[in-house]
PDB file of N, CA, C and O in Angstrom:
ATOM      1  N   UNK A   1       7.908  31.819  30.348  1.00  0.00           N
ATOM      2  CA  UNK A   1       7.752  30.670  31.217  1.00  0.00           C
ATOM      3  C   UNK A   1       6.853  29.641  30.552  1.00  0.00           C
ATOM      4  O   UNK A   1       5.725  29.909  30.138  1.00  0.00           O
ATOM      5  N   UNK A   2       7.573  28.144  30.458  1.00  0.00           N
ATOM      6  CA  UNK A   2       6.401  27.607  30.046  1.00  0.00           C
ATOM      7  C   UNK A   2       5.437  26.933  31.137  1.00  0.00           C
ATOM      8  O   UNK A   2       5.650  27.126  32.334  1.00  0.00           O
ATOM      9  N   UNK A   3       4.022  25.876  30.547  1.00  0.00           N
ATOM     10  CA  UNK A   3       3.278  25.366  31.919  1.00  0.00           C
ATOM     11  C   UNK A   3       4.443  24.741  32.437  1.00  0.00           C
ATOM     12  O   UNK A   3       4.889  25.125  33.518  1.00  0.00           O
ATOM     13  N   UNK A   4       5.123  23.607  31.652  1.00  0.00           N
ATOM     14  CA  UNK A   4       5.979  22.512  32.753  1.00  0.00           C
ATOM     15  C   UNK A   4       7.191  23.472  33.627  1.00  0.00           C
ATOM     16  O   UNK A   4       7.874  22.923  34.492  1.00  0.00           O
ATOM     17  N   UNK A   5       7.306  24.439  33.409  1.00  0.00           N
ATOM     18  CA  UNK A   5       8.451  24.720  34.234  1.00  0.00           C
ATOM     19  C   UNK A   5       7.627  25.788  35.574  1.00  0.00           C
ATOM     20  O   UNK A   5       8.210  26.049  36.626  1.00  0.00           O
ATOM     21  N   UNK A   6       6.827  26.068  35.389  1.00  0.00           N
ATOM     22  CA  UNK A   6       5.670  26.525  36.384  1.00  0.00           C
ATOM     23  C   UNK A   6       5.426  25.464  37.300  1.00  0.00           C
ATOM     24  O   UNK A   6       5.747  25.533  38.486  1.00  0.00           O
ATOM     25  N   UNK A   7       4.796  24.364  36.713  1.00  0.00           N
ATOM     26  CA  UNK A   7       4.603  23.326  37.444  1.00  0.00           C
ATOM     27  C   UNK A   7       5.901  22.732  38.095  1.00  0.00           C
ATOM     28  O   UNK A   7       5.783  22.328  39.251  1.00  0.00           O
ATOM     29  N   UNK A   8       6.833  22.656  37.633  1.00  0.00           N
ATOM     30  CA  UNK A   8       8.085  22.140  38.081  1.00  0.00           C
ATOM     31  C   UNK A   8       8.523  23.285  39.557  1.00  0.00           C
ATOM     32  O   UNK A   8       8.382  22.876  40.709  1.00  0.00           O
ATOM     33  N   UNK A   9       8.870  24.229  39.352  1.00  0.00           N
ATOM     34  CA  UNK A   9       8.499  25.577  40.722  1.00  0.00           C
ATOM     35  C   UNK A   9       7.655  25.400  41.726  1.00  0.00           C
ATOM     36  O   UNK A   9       7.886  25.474  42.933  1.00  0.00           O
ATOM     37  N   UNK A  10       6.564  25.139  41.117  1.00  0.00           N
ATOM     38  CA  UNK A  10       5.507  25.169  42.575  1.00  0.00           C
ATOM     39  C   UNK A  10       6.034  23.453  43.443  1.00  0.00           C
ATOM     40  O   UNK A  10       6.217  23.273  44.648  1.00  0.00           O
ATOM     41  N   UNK A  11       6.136  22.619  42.512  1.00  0.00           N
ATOM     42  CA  UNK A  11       6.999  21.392  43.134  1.00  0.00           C
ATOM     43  C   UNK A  11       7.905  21.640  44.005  1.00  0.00           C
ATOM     44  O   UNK A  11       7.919  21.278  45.182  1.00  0.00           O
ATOM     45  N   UNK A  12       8.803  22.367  43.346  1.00  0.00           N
ATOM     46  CA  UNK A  12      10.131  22.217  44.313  1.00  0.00           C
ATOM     47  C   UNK A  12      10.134  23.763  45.368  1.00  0.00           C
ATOM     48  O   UNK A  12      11.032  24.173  46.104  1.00  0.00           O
ATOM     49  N   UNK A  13       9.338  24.111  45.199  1.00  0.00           N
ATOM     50  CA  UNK A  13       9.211  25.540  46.051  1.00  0.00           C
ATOM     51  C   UNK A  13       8.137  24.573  47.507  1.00  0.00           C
ATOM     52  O   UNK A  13       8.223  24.917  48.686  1.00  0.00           O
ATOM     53  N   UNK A  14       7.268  23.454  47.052  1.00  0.00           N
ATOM     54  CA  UNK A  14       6.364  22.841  48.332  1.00  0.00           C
ATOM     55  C   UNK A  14       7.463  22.224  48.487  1.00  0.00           C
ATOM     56  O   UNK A  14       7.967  22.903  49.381  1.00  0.00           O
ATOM     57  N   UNK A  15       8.469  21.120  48.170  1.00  0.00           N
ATOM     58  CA  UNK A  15       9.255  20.153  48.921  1.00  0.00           C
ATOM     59  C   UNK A  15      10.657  21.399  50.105  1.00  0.00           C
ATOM     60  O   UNK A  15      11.273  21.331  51.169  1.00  0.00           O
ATOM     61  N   UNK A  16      10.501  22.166  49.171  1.00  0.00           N
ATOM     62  CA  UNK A  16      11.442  23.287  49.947  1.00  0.00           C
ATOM     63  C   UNK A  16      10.912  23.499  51.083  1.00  0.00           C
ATOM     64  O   UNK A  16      11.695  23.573  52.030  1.00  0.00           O
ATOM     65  N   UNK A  17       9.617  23.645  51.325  1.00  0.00           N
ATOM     66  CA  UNK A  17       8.688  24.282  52.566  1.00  0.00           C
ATOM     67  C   UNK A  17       7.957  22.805  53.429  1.00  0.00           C
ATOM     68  O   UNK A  17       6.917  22.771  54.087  1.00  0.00           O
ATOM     69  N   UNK A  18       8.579  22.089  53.239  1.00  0.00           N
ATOM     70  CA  UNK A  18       8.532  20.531  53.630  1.00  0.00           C
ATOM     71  C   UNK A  18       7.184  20.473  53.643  1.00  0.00           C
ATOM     72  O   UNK A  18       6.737  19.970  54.674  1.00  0.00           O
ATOM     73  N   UNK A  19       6.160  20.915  52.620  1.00  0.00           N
ATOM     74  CA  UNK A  19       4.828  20.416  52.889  1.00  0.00           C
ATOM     75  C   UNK A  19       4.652  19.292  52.172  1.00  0.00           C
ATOM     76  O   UNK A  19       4.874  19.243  50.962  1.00  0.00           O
ATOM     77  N   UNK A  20       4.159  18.116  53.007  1.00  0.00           N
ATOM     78  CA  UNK A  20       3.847  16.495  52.871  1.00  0.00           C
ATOM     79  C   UNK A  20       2.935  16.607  51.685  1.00  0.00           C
ATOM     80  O   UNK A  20       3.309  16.026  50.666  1.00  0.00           O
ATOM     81  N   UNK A  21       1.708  17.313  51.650  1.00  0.00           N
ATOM     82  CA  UNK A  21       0.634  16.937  50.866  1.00  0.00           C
ATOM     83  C   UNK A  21       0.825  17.251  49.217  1.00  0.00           C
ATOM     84  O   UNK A  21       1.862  17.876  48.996  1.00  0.00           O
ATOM     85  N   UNK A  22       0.186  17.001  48.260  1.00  0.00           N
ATOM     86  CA  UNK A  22       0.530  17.060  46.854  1.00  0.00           C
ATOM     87  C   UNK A  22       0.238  18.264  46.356  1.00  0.00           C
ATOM     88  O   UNK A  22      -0.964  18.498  46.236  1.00  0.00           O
ATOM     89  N   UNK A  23       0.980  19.087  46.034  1.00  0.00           N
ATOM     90  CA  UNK A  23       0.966  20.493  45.708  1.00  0.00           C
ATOM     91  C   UNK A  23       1.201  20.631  44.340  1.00  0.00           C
ATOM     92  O   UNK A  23       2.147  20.213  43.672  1.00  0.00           O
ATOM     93  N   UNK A  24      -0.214  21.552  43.868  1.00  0.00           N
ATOM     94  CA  UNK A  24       0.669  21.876  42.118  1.00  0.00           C
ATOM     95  C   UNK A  24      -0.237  23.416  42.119  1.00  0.00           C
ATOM     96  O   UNK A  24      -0.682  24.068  43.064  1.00  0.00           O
ATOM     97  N   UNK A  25      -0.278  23.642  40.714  1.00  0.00           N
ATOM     98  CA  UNK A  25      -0.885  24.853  40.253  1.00  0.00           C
ATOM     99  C   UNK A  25      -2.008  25.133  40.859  1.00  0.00           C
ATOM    100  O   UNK A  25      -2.236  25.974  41.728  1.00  0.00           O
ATOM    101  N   UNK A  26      -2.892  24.166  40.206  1.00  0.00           N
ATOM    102  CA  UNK A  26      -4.275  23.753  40.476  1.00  0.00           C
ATOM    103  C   UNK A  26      -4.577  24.592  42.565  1.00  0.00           C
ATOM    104  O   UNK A  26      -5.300  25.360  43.200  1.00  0.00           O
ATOM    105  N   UNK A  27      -3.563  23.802  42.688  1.00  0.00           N
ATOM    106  CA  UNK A  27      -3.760  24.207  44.412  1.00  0.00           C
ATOM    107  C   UNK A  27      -3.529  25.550  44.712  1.00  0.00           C
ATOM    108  O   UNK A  27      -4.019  25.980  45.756  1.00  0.00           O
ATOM    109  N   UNK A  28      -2.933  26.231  44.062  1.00  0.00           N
ATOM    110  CA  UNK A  28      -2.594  27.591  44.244  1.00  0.00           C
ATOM    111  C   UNK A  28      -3.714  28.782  43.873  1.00  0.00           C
ATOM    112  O   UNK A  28      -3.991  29.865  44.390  1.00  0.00           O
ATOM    113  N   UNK A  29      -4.421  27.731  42.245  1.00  0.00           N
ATOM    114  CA  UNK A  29      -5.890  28.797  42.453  1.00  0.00           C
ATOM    115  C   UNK A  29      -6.848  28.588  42.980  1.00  0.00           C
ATOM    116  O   UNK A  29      -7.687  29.473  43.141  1.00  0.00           O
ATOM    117  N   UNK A  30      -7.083  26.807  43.594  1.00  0.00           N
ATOM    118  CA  UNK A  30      -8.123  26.800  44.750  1.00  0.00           C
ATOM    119  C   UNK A  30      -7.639  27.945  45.926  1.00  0.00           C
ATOM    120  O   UNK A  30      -8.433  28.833  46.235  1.00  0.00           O
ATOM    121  N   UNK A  31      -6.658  27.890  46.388  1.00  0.00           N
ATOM    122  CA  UNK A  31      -5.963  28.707  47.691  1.00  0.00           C
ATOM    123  C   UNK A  31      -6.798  29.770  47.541  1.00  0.00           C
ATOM    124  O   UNK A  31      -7.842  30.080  48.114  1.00  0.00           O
ATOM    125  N   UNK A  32      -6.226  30.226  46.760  1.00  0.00           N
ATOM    126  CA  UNK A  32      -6.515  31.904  45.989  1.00  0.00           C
ATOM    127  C   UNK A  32      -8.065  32.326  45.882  1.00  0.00           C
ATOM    128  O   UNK A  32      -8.537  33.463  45.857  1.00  0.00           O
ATOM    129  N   UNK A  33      -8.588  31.329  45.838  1.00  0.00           N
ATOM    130  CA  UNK A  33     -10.422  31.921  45.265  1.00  0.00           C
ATOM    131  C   UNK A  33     -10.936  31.635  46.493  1.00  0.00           C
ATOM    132  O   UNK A  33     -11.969  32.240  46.781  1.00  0.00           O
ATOM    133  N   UNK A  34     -10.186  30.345  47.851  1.00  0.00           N
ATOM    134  CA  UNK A  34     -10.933  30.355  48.606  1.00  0.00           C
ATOM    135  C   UNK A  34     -10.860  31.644  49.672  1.00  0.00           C
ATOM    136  O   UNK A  34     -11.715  32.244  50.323  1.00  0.00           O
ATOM    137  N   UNK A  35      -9.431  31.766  49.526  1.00  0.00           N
ATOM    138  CA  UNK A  35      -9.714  33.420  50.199  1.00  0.00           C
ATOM    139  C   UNK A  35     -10.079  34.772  49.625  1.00  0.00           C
ATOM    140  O   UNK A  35     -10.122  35.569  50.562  1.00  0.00           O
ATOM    141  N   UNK A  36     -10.222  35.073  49.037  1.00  0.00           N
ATOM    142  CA  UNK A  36     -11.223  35.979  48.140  1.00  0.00           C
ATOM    143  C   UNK A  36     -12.541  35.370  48.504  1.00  0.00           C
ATOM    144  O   UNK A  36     -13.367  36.241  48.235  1.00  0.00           O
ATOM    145  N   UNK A  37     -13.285  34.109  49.075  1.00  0.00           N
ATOM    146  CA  UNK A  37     -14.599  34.044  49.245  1.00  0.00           C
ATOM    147  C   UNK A  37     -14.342  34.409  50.988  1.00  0.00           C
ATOM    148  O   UNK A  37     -15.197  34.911  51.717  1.00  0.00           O
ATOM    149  N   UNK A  38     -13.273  34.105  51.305  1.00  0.00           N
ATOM    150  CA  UNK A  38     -13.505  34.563  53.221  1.00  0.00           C
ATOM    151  C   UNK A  38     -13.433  36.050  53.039  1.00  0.00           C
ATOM    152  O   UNK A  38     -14.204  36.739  53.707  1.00  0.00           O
ATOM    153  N   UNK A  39     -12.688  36.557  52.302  1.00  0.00           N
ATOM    154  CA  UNK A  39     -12.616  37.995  52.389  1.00  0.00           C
ATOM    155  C   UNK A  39     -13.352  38.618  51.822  1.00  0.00           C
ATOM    156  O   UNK A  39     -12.970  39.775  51.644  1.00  0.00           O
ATOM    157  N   UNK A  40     -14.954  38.205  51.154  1.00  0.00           N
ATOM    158  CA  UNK A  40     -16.094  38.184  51.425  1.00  0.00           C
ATOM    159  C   UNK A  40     -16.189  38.873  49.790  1.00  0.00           C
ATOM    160  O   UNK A  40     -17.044  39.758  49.763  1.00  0.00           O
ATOM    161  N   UNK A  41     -15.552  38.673  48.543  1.00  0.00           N
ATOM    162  CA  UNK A  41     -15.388  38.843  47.609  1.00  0.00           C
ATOM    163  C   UNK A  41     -16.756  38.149  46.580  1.00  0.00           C
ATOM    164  O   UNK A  41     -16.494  37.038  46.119  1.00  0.00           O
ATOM    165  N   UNK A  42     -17.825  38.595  46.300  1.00  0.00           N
ATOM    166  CA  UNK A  42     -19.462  37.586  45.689  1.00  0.00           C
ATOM    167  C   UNK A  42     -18.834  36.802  44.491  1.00  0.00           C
ATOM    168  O   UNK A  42     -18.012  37.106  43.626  1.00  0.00           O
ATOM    169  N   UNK A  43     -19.441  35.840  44.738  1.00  0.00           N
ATOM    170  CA  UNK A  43     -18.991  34.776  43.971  1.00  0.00           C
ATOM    171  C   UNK A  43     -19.409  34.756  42.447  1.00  0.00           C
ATOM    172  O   UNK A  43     -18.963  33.900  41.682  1.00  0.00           O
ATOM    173  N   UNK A  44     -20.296  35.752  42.041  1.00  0.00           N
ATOM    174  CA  UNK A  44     -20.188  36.313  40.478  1.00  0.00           C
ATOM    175  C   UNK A  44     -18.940  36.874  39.928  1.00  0.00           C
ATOM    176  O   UNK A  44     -18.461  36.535  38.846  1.00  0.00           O
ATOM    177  N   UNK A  45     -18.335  37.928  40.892  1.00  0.00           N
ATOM    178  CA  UNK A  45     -16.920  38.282  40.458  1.00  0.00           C
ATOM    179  C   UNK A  45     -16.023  37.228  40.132  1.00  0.00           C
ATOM    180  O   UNK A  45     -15.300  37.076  39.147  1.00  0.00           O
ATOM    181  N   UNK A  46     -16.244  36.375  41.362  1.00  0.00           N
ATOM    182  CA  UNK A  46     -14.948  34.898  40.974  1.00  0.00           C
ATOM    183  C   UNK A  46     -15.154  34.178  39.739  1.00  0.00           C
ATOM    184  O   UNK A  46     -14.286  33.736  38.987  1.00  0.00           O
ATOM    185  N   UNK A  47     -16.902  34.090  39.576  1.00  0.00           N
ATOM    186  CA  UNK A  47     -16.939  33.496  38.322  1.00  0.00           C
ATOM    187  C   UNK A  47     -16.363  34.199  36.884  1.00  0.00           C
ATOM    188  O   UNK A  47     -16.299  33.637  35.791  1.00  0.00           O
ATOM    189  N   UNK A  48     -16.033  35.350  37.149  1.00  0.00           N
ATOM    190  CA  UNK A  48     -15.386  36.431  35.973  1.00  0.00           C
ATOM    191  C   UNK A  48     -14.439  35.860  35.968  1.00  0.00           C
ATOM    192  O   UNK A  48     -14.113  35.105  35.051  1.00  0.00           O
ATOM    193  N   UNK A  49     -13.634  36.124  37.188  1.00  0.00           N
ATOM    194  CA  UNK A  49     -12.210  36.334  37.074  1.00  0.00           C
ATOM    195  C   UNK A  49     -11.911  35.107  36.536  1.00  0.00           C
ATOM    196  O   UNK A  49     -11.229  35.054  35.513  1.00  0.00           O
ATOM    197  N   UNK A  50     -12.454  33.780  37.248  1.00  0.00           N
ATOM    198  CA  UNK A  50     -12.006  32.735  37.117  1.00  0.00           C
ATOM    199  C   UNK A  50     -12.088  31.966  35.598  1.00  0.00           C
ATOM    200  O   UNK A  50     -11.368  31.039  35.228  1.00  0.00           O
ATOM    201  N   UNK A  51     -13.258  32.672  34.772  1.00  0.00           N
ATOM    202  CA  UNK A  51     -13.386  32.247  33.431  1.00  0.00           C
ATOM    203  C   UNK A  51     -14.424  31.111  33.380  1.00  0.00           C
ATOM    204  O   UNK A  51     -14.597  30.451  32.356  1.00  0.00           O
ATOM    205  N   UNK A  52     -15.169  30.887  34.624  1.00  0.00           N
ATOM    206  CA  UNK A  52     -16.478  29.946  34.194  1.00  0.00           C
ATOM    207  C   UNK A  52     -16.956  30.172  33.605  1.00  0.00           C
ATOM    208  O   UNK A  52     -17.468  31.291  33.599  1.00  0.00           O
ATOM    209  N   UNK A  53     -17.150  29.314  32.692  1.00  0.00           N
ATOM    210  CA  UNK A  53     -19.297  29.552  31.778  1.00  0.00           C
ATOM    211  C   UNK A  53     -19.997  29.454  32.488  1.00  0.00           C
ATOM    212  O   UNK A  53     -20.980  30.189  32.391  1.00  0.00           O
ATOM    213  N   UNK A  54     -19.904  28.300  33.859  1.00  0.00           N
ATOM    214  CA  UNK A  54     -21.093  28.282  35.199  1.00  0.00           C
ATOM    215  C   UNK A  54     -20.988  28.464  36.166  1.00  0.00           C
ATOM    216  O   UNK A  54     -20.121  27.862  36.799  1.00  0.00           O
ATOM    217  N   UNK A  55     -21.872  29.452  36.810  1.00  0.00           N
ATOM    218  CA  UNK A  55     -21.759  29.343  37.662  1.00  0.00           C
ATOM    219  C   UNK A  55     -21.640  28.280  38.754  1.00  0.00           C
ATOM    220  O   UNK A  55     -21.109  28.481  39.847  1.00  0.00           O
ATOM    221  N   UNK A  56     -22.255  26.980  38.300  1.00  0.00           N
ATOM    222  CA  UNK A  56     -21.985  25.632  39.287  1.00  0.00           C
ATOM    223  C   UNK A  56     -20.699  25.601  39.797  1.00  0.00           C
ATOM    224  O   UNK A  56     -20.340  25.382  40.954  1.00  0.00           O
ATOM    225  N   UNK A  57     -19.717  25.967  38.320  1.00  0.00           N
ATOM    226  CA  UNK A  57     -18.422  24.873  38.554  1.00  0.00           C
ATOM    227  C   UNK A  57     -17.775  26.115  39.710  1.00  0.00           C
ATOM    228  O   UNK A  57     -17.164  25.780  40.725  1.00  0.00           O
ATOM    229  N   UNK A  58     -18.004  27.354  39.389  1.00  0.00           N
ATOM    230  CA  UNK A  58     -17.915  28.400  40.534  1.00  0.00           C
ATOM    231  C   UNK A  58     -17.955  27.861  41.976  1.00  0.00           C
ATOM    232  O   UNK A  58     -17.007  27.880  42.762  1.00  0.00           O
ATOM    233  N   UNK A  59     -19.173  27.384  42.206  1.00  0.00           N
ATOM    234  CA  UNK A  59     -20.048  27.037  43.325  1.00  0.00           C
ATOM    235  C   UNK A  59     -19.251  26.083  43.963  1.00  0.00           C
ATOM    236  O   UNK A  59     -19.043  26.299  45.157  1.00  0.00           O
ATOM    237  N   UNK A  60     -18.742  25.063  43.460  1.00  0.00           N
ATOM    238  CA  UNK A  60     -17.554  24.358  43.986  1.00  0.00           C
ATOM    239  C   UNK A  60     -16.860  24.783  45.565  1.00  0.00           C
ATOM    240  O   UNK A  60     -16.879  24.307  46.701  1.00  0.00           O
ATOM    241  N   UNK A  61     -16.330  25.821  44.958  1.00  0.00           N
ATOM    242  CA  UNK A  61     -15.586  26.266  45.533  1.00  0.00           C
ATOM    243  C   UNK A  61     -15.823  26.761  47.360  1.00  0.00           C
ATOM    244  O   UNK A  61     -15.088  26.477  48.306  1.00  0.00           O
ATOM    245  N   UNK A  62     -17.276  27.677  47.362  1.00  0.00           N
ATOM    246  CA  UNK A  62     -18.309  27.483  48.364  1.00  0.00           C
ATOM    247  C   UNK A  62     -17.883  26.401  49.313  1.00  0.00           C
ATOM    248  O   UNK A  62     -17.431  26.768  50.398  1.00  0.00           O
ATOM    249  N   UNK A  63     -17.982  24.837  48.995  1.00  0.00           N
ATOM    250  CA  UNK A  63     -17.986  24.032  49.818  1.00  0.00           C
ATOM    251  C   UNK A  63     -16.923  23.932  50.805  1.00  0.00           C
ATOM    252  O   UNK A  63     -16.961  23.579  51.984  1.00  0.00           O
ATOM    253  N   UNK A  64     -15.431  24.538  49.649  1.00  0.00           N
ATOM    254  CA  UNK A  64     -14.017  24.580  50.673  1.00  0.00           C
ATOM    255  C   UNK A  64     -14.152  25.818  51.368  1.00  0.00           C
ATOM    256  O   UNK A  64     -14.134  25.790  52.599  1.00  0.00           O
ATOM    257  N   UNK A  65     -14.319  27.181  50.605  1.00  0.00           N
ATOM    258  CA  UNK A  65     -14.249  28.379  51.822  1.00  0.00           C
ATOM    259  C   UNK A  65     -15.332  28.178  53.343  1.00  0.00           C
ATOM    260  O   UNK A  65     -16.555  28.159  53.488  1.00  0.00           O
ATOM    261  N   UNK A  66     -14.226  28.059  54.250  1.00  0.00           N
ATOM    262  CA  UNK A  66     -14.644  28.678  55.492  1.00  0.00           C
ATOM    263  C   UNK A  66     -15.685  29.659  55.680  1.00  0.00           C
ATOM    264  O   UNK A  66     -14.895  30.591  55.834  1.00  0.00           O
ATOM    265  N   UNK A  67     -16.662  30.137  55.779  1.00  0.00           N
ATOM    266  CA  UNK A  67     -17.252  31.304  55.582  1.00  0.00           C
ATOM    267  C   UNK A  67     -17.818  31.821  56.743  1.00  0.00           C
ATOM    268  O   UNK A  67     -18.526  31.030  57.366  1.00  0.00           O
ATOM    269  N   UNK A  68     -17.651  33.282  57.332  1.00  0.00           N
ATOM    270  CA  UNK A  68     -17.574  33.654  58.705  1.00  0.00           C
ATOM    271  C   UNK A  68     -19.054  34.364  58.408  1.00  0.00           C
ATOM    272  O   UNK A  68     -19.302  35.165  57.507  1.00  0.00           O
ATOM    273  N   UNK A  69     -19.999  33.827  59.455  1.00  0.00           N
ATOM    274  CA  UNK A  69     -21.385  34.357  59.010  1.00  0.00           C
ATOM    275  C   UNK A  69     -21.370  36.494  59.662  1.00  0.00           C
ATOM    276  O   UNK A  69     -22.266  37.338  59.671  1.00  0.00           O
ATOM    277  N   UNK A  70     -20.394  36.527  59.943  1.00  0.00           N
ATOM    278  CA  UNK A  70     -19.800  38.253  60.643  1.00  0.00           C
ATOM    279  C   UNK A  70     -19.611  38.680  59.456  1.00  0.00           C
ATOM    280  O   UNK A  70     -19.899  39.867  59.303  1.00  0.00           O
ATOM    281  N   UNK A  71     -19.163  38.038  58.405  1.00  0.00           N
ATOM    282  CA  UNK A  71     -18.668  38.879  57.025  1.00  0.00           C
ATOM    283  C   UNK A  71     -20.000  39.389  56.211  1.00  0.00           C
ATOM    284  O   UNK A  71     -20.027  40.356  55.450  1.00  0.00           O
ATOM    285  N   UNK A  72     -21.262  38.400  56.585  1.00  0.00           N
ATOM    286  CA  UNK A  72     -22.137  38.076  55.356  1.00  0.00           C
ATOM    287  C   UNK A  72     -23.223  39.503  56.171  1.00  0.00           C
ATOM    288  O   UNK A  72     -23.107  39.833  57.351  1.00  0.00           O
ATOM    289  N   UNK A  73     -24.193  40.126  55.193  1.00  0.00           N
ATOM    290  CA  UNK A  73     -24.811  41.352  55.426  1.00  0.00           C
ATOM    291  C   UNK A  73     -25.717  41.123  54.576  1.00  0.00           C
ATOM    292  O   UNK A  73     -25.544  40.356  53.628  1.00  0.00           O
ATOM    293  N   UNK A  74     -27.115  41.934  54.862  1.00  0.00           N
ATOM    294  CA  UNK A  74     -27.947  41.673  54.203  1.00  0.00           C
ATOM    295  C   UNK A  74     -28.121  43.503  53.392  1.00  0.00           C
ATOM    296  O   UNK A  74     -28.123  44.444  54.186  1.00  0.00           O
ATOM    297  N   UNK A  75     -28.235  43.772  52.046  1.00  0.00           N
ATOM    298  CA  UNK A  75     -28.509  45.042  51.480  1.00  0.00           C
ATOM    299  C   UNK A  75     -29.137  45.760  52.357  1.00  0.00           C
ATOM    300  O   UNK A  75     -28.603  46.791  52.767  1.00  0.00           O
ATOM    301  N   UNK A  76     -30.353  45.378  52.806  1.00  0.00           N
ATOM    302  CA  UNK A  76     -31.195  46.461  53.936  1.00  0.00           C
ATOM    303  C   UNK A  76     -30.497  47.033  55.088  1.00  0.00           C
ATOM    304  O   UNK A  76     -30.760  47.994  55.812  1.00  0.00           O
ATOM    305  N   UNK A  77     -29.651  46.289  55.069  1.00  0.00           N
ATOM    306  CA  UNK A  77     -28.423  47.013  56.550  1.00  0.00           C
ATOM    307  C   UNK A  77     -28.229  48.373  56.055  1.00  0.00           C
ATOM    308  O   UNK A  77     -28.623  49.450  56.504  1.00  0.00           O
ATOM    309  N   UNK A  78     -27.466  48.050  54.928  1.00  0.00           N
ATOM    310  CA  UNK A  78     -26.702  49.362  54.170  1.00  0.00           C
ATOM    311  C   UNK A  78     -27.900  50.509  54.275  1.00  0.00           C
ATOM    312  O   UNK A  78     -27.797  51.440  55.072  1.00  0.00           O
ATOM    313  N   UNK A  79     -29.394  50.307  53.126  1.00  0.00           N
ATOM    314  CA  UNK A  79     -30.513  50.937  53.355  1.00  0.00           C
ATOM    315  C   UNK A  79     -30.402  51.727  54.195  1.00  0.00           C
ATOM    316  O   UNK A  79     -29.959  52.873  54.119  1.00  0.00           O
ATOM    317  N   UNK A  80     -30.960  50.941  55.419  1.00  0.00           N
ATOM    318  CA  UNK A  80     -31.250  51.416  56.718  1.00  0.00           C
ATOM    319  C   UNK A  80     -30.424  52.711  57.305  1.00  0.00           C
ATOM    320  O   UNK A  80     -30.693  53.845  57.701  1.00  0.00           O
ATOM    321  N   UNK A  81     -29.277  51.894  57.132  1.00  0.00           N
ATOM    322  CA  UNK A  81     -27.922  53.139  57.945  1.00  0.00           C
ATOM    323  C   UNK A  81     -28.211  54.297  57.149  1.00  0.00           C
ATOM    324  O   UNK A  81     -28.293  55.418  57.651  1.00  0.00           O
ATOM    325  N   UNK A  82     -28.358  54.080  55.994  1.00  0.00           N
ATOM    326  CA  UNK A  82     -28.307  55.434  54.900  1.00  0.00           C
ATOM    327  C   UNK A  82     -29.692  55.797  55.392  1.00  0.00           C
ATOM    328  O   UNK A  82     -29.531  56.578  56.330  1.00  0.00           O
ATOM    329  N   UNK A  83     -30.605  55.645  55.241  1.00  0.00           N
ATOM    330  CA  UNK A  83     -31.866  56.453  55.469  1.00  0.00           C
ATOM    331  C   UNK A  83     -31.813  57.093  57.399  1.00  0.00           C
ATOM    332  O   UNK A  83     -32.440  57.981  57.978  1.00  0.00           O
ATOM    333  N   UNK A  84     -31.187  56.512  57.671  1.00  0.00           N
ATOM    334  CA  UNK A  84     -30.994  57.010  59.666  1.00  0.00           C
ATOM    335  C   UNK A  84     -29.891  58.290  59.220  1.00  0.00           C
ATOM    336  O   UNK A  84     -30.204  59.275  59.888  1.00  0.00           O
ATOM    337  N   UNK A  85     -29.287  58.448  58.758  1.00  0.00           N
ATOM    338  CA  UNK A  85     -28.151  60.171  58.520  1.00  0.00           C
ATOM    339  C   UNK A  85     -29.207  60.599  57.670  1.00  0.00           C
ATOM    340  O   UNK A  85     -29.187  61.823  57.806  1.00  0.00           O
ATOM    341  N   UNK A  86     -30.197  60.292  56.805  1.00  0.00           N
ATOM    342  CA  UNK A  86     -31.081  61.937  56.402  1.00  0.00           C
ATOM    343  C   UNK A  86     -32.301  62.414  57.318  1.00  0.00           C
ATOM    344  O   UNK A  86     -32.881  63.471  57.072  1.00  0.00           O
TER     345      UNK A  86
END
């Protein structure tokens, strides 16, 4: 596969699905990283996967995910529970 015919797919796969707004690649790995941050995935991993040198350009991303403060936990939770079963 080359890029242009990738890019050419995700084109005609959004006009297929009548979505109005401008759709390309690019949009498919914002999509992608912003749910991996709702599904509560730390944003060091994304910076792996994703191939940053910075974490900033990582950080980006933060601003679009939704983030459900029910997902977020603090280490001492975990602690705690574990030291209450011995």
């Amino acid at each position: 596969y080359s890029q242009r015919g990738v890019q050419w797919a995700v084109k005609q796969a959004s006009r297929a699905a009548k979505i109005l707004k401008e759709v390309s690649v690019h949009t498919l790995r914002h999509s992608f990283v912003t749910h991996l941050l709702e599904d509560g995935m730390d944003i060091l991993s994304i910076k792996n996967l994703l191939g940053h040198e910075s974490i900033d350009t990582t950080l980006i991303y933060l601003q679009i995910a939704q983030l459900s403060t029910h997902k977020l936990f603090s280490p001492l939770d975990t602690l705690f529970s574990e030291f209450g079963k011995k």
